[in-house]
N, C-alpha and C positions, 0 to 999 in steps of 0.2 A: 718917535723918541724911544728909546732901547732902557726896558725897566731892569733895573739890579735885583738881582736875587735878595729878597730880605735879611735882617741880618747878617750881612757882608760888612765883619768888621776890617778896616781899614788898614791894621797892621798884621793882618796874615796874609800867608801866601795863597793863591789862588791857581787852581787846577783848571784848567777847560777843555775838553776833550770830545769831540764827534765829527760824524763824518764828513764826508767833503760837502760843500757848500749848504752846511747846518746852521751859519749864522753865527760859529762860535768867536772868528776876529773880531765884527761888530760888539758883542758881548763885552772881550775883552777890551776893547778901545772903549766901551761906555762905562767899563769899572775903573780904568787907569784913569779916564777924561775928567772920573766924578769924585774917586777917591785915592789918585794918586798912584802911582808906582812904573815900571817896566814890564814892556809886551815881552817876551822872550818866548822865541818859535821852536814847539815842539812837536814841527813836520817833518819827515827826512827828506823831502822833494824840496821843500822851499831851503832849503842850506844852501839850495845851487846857485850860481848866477846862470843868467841866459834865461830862465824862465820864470820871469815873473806873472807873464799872464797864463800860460797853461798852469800854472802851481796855484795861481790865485796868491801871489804874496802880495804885500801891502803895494799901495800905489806910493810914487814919491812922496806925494803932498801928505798919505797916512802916515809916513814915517816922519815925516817932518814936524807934524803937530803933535804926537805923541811918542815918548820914546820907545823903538822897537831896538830888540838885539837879538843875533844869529841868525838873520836872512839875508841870503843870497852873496855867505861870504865866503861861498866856497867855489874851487872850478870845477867844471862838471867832470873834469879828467882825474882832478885831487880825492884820493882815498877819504872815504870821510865816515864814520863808524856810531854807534850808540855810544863806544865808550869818550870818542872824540865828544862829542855833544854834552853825557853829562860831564868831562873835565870844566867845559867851557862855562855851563851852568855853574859849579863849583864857584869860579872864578867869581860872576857876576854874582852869586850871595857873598862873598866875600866882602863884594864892594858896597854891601847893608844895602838896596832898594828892595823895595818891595816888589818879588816875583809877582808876574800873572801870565803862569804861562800857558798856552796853548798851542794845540795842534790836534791832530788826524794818525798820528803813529800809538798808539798802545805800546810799543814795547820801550819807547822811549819814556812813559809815564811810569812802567813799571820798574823800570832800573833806577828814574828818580825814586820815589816810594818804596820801592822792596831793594833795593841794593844791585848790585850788578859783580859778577864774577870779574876779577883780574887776568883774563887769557891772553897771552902774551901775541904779540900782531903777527897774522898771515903773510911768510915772507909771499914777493910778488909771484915766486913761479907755482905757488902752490894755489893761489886768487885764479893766476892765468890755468891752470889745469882744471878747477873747480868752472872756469868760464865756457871750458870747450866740454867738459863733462853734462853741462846743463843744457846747453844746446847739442850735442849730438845723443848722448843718451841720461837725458835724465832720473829713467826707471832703476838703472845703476847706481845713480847716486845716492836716490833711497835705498837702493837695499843694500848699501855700505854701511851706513849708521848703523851704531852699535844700540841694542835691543831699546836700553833705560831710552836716549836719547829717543829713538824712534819713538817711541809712546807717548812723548810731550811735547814733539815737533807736528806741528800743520802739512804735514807733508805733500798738500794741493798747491800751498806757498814755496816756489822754488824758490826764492834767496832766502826763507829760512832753512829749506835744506840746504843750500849750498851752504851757507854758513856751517852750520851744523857738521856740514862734512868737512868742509877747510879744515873746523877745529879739530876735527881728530885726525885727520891725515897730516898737521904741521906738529901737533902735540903727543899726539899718541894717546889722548885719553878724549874720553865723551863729552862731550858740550855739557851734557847732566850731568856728570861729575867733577866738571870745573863750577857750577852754578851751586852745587851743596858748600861751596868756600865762600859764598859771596858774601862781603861782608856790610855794615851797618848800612841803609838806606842814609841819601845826603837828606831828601826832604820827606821825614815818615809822613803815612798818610792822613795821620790822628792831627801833625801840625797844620794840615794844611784848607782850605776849604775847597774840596775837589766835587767839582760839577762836569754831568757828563749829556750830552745835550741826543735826543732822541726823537729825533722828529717824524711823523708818519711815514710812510712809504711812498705813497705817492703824491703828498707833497714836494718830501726829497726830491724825487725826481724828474719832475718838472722842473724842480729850480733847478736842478743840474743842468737841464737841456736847457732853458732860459740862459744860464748863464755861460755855458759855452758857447750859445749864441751870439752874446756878449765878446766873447773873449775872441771870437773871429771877428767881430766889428773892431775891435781896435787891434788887431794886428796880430794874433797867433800864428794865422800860416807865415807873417816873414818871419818872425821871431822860431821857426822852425826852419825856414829855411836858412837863415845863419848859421844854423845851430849844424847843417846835414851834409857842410863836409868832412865833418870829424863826429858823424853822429855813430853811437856803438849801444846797439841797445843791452847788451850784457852788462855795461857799464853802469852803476848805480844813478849818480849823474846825470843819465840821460833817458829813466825811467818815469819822466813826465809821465801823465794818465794823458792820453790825446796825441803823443808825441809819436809813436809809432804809425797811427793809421795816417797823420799829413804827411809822415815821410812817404809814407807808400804813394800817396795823392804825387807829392813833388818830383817821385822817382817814375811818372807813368803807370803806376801800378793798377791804380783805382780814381773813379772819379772822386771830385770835389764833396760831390753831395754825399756818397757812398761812404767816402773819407769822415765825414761828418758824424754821419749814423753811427758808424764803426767806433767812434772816438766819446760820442757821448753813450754807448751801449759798456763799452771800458767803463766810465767813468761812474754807471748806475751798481755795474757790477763789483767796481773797487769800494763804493759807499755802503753795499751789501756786507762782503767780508768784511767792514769796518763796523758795523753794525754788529753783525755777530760777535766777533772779536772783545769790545766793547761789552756786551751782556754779559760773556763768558768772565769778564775777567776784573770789571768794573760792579760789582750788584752791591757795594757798601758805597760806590758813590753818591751824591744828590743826583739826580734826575731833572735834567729840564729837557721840556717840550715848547713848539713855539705850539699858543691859542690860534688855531688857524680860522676862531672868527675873527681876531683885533690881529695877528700877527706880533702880538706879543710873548714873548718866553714866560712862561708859568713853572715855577717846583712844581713836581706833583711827589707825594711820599708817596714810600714803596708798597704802605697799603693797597694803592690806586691802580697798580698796574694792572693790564688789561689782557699781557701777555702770558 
């Protein structure tokens, strides 16, 4: 049984944020189940269709039993942005339910809470130049940003450079420079009960490899192989974690088992940078940890930490 966070009252909104296969869905399916409201995904992977089991998005019968919104309503070919997501969140408080939302994106938490800059959309040939710039020379592309941006950009993270860079090759000004205008946050973080879910290390990652386990027993590799004659991995879309090494497997490249290793060795290292990500940019949220002697989620206050 999946224990709520104490003092989780009923008519606030709720945050839930960590990394991949932290338990934070379950979480929120046992707070909507127990006290009411809508899942609302805020993963940039699960928006897609095509991949519900490498994303880990809800299975039918989850979404069925309690109500989820903004998974898996987009095409993997369809441009789809932070500012796309929060419009849509927008919409859904409009419609009065009670948010619980969750995901594994950071930058989509911080646009909700801290606001998001208005930058006007990347026509496509400037997407399509930023696409062949990352893949042929990426070292270029960092050293195009202009100095401020560069400083607050992850620049190990190429689609935050390439963004970064789209925006001042379409606009003429810095990414940092458009984000000093940004204006009021839709959900401040004072209104809301924001938990951020921090599970050991190698706990984590055995469930990870457990559950891709998983996710090849029921059908990842066909659900890749659908997906591989219009598969582009530059393309947002089709940035599955896992999704590049079975295409290698499908294409002759590598074996099955190699494919495998390869795909949950991604998948340790993306919950890594989520991890960091997350401390750097999360330390006023609640903290939960799962008790890995009950498997239970415990608060612990920030006294506690150990790190």
């Amino acid at each position: 049984m999946q224990h709520l966070p104490a003092g989780l009252a009923p008519d606030r909104p709720v945050l839930i944020a960590g990394p991949t296969a932290s338990g934070k869905s379950a979480l929120a399916s046992a707070i909507v189940a127990a006290q009411g409201g809508v899942i609302v995904n805020a993963d940039a992977l699960q928006v897609y269709d095509g991949w519900r089991l490498l994303t880990a998005r809800p299975t039918p019968a989850e979404e069925a039993a309690l109500p989820h919104r903004l998974y898996g309503h987009i095409r993997r070919d369809q441009p789809y942005s932070v500012g796309h997501w929060l419009r849509e969140v927008a919409a859904l408080l409009h419609d009065g339910a009670r948010p619980v939302i969750v995901g594994g994106t950071g930058l989509y938490f911080m646009a909700l809470t801290e606001g998001l800059a208005e930058i006007p959309p990347v026509p496509a040939a400037v997407r399509a130049e930023g696409d062949a710039l990352r893949r042929d020379d990426p070292a270029a592309m960092v050293a195009a940003l202009d100095p401020e941006t560069a400083a607050k950009t992850d620049l190990a993270n190429l689609a935050r450079v390439q963004r970064a860079w789209e925006v001042l090759r379409a606009t003429g000004r810095g990414l940092a420079d458009w984000q000093r205008d940004t204006p009021a946050p839709l959900l401040p973080r004072d209104a809301c009960a924001a938990l951020v879910l921090r599970p050991g290390t190698d706990w984590l990652n055995a469930r990870i490899d457990r559950r891709f386990d998983q996710m090849m027993a029921q059908g990842a590799l066909e659900e890749v192989r659908a997906a591989l004659p219009d598969f582009d991995p530059t393309r947002p879309g089709d940035r599955a974690i896992g999704a590049p090494e079975l295409v290698a497997h499908l294409r002759g490249e590598t074996g099955l088992d190699a494919a495998i290793a390869a795909a949950k060795l991604a998948s340790r290292q993306y919950a890594k940078r989520q991890r960091s990500w997350f401390r750097s940019r999360m330390a006023d949220w609640t903290e939960v940890r799962p008790d890995l002697s009950t498997g239970r989620k415990k608060l612990v206050d920030k006294s506690d930490r150990t790190r």
